[in-house]
MOPAC internal coordinates of N, CA, C and O (Angstrom, degrees):
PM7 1SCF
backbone

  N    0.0000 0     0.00 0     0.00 0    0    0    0
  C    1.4465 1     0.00 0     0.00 0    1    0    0
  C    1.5228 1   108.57 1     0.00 0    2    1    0
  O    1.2310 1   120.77 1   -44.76 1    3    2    1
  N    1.5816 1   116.14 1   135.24 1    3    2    1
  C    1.3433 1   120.62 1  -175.42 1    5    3    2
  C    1.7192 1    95.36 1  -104.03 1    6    5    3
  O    1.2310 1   129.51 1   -30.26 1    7    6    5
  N    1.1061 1    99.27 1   149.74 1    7    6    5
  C    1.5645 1    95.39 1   158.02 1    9    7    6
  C    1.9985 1   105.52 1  -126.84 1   10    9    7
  O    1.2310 1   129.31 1   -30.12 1   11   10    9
  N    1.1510 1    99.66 1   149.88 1   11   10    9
  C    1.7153 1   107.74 1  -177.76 1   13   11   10
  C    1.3211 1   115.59 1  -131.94 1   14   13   11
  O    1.2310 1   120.68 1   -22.58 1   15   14   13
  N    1.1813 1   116.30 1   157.42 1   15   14   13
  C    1.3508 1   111.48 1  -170.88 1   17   15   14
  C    2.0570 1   100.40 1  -121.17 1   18   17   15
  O    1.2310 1   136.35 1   -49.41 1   19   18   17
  N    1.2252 1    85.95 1   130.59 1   19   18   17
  C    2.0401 1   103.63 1   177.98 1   21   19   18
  C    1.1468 1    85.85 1   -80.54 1   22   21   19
  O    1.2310 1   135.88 1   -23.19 1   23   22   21
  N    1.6131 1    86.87 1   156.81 1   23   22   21
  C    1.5798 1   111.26 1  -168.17 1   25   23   22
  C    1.7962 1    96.87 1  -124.46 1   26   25   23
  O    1.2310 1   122.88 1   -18.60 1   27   26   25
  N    1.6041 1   112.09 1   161.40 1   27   26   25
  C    1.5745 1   120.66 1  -177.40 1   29   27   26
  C    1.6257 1   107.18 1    -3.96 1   30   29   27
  O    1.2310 1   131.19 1   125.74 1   31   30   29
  N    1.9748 1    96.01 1   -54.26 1   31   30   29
  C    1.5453 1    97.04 1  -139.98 1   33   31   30
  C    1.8218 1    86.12 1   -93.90 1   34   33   31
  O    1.2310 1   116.22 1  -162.67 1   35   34   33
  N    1.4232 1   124.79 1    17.33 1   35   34   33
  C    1.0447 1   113.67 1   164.02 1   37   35   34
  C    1.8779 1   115.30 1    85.68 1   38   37   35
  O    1.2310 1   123.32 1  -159.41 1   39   38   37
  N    1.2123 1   111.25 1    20.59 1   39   38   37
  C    1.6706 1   128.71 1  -153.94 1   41   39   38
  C    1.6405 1    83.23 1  -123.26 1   42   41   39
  O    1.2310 1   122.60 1   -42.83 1   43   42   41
  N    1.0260 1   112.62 1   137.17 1   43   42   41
  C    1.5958 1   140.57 1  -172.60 1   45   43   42
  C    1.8482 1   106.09 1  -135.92 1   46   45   43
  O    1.2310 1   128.60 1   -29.32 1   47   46   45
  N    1.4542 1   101.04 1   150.68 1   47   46   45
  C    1.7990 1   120.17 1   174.87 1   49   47   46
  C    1.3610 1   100.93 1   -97.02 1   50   49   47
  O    1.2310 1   127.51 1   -35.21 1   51   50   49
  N    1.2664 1   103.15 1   144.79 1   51   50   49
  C    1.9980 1   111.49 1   179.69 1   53   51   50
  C    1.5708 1    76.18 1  -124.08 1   54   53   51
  O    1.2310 1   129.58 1   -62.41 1   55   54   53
  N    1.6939 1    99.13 1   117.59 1   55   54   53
  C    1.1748 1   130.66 1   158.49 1   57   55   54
  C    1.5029 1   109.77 1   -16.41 1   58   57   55
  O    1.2310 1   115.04 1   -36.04 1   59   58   57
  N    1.5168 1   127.00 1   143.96 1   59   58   57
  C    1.4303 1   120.99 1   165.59 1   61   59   58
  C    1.4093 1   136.41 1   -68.69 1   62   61   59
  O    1.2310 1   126.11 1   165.75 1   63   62   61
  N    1.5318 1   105.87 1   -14.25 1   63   62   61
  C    1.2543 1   118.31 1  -179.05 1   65   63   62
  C    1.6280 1   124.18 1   -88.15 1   66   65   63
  O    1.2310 1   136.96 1   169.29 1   67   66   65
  N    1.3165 1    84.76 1   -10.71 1   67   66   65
  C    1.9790 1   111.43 1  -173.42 1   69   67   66
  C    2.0174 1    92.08 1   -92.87 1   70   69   67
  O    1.2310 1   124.58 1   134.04 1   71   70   69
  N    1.4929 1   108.81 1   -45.96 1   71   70   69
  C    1.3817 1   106.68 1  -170.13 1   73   71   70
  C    1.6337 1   106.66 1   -73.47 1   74   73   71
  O    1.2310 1   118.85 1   150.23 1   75   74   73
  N    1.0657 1   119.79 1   -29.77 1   75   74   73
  C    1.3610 1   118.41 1  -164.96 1   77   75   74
  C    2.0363 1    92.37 1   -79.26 1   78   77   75
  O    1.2310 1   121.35 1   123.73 1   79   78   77
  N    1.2970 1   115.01 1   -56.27 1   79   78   77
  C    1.4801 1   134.21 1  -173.47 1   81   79   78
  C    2.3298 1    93.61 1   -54.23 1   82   81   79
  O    1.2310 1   116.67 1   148.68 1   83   82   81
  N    0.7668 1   123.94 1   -31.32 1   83   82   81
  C    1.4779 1   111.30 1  -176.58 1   85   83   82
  C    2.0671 1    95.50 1  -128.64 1   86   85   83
  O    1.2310 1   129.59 1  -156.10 1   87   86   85
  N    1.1789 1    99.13 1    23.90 1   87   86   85
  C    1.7125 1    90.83 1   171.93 1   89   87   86
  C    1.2397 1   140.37 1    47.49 1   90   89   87
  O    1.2310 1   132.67 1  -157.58 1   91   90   89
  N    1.6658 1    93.14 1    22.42 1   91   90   89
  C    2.0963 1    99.50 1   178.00 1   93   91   90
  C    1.4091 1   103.50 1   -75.43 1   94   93   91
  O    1.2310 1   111.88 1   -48.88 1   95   94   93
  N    0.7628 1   132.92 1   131.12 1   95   94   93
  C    1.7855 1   154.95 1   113.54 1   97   95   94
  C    1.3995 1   143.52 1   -66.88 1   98   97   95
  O    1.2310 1   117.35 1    14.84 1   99   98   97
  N    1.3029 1   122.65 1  -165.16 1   99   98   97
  C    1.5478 1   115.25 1  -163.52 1  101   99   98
  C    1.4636 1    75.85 1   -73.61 1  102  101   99
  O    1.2310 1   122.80 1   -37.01 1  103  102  101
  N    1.0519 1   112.23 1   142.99 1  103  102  101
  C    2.2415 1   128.83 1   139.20 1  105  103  102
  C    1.6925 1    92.15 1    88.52 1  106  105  103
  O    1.2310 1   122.99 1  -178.60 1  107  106  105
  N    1.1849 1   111.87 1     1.40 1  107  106  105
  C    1.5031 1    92.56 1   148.93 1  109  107  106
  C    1.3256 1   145.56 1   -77.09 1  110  109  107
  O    1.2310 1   121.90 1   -39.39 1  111  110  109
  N    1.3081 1   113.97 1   140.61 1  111  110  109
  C    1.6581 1   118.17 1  -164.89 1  113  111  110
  C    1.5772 1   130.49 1   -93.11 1  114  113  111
  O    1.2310 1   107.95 1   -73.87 1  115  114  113
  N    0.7695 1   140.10 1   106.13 1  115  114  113
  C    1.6979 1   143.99 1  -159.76 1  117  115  114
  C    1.5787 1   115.28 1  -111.43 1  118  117  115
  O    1.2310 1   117.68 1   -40.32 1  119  118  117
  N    1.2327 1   122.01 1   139.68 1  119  118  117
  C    1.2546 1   152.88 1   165.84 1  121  119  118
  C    0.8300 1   124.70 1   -56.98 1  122  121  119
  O    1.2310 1   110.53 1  -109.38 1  123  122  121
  N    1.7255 1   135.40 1    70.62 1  123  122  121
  C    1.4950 1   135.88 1   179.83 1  125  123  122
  C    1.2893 1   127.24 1   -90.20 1  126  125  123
  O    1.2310 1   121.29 1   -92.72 1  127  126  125
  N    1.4105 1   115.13 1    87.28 1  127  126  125
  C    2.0132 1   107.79 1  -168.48 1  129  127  126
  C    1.9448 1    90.14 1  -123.76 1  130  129  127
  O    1.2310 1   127.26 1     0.13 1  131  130  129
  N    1.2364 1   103.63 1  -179.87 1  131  130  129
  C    1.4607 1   137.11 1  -168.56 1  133  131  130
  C    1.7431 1   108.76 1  -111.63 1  134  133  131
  O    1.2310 1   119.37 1   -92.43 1  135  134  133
  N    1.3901 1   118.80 1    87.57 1  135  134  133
  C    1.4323 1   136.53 1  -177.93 1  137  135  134
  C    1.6730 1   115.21 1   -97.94 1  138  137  135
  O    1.2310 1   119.20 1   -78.41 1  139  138  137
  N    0.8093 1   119.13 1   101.59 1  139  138  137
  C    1.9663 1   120.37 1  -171.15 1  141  139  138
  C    1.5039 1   108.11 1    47.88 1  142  141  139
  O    1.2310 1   119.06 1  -132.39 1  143  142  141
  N    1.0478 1   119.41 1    47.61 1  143  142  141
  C    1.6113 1   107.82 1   167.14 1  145  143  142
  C    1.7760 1   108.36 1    98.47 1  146  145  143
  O    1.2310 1   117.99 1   168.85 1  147  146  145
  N    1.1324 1   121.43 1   -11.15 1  147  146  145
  C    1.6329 1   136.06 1  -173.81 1  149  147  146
  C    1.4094 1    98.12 1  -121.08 1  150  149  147
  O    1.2310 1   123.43 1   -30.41 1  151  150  149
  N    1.8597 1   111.02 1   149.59 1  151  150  149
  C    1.2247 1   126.60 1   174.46 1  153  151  150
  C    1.8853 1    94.18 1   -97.26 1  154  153  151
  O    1.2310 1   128.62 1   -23.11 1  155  154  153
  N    1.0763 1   101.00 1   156.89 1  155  154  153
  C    1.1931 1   119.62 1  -167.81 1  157  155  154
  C    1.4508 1   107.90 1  -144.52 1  158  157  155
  O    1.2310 1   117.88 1   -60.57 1  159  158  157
  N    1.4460 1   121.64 1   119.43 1  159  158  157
  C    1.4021 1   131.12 1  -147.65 1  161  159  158
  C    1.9554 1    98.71 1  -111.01 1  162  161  159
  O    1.2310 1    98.77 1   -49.48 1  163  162  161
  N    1.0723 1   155.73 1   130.52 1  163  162  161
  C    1.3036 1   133.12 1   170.06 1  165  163  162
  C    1.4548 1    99.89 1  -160.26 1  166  165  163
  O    1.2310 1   123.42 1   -54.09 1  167  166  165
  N    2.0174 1   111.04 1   125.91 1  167  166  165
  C    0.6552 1   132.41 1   167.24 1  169  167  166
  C    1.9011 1   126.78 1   -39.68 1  170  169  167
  O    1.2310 1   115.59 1   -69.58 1  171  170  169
  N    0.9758 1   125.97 1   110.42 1  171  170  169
  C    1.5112 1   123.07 1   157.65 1  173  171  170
  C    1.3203 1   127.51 1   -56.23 1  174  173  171
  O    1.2310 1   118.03 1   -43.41 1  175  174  173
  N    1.6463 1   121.36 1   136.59 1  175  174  173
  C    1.2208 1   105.34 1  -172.87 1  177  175  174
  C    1.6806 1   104.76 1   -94.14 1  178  177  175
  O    1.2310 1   130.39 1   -39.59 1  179  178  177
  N    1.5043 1    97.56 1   140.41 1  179  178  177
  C    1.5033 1   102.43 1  -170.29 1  181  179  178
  C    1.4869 1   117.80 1   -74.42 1  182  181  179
  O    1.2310 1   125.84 1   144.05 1  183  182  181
  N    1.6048 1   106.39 1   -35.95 1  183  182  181
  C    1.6883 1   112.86 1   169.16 1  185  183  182
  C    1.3765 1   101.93 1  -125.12 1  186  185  183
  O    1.2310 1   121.40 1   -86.02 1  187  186  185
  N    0.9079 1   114.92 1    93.98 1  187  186  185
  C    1.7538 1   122.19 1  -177.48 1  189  187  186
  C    1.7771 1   109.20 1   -32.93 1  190  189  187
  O    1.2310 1   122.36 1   141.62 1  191  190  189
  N    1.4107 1   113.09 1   -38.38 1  191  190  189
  C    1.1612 1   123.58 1  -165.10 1  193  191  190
  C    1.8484 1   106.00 1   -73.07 1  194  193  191
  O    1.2310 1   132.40 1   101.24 1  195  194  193
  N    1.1671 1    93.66 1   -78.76 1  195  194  193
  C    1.6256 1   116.07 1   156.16 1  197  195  194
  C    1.2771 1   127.09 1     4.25 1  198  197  195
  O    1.2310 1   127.75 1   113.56 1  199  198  197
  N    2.0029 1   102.68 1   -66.44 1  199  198  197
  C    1.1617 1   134.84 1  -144.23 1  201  199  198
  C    1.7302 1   100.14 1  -110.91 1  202  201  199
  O    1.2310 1   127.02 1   163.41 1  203  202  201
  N    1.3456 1   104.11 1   -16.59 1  203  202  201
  C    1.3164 1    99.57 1  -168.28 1  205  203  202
  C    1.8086 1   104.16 1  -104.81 1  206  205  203
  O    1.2310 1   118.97 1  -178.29 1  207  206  205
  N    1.5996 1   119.58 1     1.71 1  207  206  205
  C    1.1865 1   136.37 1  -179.67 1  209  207  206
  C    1.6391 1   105.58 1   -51.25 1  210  209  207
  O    1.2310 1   112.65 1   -35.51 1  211  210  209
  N    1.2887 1   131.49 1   144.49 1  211  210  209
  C    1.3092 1   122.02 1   174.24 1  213  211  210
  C    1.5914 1   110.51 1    69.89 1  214  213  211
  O    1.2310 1   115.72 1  -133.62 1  215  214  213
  N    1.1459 1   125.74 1    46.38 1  215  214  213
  C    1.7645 1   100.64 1  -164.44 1  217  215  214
  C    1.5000 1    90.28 1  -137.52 1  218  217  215
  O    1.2310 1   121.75 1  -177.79 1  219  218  217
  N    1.4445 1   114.26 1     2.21 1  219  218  217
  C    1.3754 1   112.70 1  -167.16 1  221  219  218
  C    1.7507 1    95.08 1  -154.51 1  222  221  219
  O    1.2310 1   126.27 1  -111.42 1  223  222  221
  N    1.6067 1   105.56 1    68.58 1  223  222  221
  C    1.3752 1   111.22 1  -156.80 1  225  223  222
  C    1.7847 1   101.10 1  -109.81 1  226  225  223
  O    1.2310 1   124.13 1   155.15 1  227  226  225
  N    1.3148 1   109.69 1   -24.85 1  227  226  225
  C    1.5710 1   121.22 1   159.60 1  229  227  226
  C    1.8872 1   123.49 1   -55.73 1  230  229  227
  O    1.2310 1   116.46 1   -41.48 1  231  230  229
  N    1.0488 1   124.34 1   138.52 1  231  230  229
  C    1.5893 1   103.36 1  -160.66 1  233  231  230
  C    1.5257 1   132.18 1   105.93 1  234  233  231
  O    1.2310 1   132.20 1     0.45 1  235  234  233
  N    1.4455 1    94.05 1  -179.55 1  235  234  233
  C    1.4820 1    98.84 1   153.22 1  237  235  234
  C    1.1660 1   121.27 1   -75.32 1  238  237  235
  O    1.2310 1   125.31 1    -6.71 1  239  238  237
  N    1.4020 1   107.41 1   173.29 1  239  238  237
  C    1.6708 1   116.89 1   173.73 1  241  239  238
  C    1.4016 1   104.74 1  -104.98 1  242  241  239
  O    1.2310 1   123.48 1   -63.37 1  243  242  241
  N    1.4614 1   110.93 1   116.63 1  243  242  241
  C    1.4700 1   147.47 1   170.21 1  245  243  242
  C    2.2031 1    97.70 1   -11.76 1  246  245  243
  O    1.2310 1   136.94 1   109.61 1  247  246  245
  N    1.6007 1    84.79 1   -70.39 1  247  246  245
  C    1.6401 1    95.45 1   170.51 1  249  247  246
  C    1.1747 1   120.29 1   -53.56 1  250  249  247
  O    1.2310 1   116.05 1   124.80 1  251  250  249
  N    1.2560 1   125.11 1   -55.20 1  251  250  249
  C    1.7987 1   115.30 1  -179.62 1  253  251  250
  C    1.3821 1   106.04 1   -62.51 1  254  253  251
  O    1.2310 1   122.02 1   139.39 1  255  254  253
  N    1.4073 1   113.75 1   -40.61 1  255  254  253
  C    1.8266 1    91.97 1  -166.92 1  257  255  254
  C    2.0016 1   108.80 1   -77.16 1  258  257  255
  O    1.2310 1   122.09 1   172.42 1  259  258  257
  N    1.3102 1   113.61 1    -7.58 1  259  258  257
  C    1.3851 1   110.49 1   147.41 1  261  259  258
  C    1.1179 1   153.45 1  -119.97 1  262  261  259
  O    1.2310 1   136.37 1  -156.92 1  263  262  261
  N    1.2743 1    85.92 1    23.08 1  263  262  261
  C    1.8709 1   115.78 1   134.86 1  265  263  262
  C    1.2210 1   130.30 1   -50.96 1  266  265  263
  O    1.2310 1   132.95 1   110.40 1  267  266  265
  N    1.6035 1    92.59 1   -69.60 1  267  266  265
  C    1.6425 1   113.83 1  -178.23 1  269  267  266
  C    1.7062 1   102.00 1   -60.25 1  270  269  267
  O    1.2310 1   119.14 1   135.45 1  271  270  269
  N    0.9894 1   119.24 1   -44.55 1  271  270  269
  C    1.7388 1   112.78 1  -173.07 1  273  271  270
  C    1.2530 1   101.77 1   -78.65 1  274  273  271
  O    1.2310 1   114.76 1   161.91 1  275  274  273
  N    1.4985 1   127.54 1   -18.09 1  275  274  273
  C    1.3592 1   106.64 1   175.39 1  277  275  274
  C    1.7540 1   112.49 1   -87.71 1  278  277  275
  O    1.2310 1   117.57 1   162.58 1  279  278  277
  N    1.1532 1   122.23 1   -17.42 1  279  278  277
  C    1.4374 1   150.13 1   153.36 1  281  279  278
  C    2.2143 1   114.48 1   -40.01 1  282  281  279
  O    1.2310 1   125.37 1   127.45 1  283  282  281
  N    1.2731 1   107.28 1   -52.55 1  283  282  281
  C    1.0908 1   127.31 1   171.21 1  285  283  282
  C    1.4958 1   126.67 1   -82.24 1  286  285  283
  O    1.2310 1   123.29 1   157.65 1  287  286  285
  N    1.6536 1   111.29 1   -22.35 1  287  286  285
  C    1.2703 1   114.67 1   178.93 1  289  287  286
  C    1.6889 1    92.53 1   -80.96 1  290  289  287
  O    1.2310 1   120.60 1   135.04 1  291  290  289
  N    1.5779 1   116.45 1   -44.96 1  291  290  289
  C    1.1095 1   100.27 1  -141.37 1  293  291  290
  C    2.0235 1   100.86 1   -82.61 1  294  293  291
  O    1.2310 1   125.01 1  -172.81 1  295  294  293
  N    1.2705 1   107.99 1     7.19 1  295  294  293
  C    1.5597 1   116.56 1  -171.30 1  297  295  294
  C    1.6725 1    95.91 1   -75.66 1  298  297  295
  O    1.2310 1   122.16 1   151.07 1  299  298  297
  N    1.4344 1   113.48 1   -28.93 1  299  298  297
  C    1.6832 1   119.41 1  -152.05 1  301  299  298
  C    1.7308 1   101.70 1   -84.39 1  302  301  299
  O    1.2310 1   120.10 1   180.00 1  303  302  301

């Protein structure tokens, strides 16, 4: 846990290890709303496609299992 300190205008640093770990950079855009009493900060994905690569790496692979169903449709 980091703690940071806001400045006048109320603008805070997200730790480097948090920016590098969810990929914010300059001109990236984030999600600031109010969840049970806590602000809750969350990155936008900039190329949905891109960004969403690897994110579902547990499992099967997305491609083989619609492979295989396209494999099985086309037997019927």
């Amino acid at each position: 846990m980091a703690i940071v300190k806001a400045t006048a205008k109320g603008q805070i640093v997200i730790p480097a290890n948090l920016r590098k770990k969810y990929h914010i950079i300059k001109g990236t855009k984030v999600k600031v709303e109010e969840k049970n009493g806590e602000i809750v900060i969350k990155p936008l994905l900039t190329n949905p496609i891109k960004d969403a690569r690897g994110m579902f790496q547990r499992g099967k692979s997305a491609l083989k299992v619609l492979l295989s169903d396209r494999k099985e449709e086309a037997s019927k």
